[in-house]
N, C-alpha and C positions, 0 to 999 in steps of 0.2 A: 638624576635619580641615583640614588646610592645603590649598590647590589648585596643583596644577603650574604652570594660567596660567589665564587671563583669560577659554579658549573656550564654555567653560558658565557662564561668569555673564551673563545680561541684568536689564535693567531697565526701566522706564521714566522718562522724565525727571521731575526730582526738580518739585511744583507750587512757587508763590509761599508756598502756605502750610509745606509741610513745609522747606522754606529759613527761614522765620521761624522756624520750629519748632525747628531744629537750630540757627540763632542763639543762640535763646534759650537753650539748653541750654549751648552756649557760654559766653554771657553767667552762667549761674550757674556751671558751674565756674570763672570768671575769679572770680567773687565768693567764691565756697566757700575758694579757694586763697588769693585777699590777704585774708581772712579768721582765717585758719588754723582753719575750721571741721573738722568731725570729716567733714565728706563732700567735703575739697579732694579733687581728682584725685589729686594726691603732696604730700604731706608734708615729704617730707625726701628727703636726695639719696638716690639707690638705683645699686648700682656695676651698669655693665649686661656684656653679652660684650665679649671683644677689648679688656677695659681699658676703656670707655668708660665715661662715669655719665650720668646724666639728675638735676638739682633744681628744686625750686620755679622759678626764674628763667627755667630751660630750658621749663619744663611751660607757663611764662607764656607765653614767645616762639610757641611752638605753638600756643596754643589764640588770641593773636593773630593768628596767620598765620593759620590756618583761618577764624576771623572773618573776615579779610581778602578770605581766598577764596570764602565763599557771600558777599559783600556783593555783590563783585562778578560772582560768576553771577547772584544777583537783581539787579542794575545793567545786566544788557546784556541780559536778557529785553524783547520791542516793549512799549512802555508801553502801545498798545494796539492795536488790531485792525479792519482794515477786514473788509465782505464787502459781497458784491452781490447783490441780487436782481430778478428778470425779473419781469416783468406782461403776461400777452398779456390785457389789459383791452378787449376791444372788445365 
């Protein structure tokens, strides 16, 4: 079912691993598709609404861009993390 808007969806933020994770998944439909395996994303051009089409070329440029963009959500995550702790050692 489609959603009106965006009010009832939450989440929490995505970890370091499941960004790898979704890379990688990336990474093989980019393989699958310059392949032309039987599990590419798209195949062959497909005519979409209002005239438009989507093919292999277009499917690629997306699944770059997306690439593009977890790299860098995992690129601006702190590489690491301070904390402090107290000692009332007497």
């Amino acid at each position: 079912m489609d959603l009106p808007d965006l009010s009832t969806v939450s989440a929490a933020e995505l970890t370091d691993s499941q960004i790898h994770g979704v890379l990688a998944q990336i990474d093989l439909d980019i393989v699958n598709l310059l392949r032309d395996g039987k599990l590419a994303a798209l195949k062959y051009g497909l005519p979409g609404d209002a005239g438009g089409s989507t093919d292999r070329s277009a499917n690629l440029r997306a699944l770059i861009a997306a690439r593009e963009h977890y790299e860098e959500l995992l690129a601006s995550r702190p590489a690491w993390q301070t904390s402090t702790a107290s000692c009332d050692c007497r």
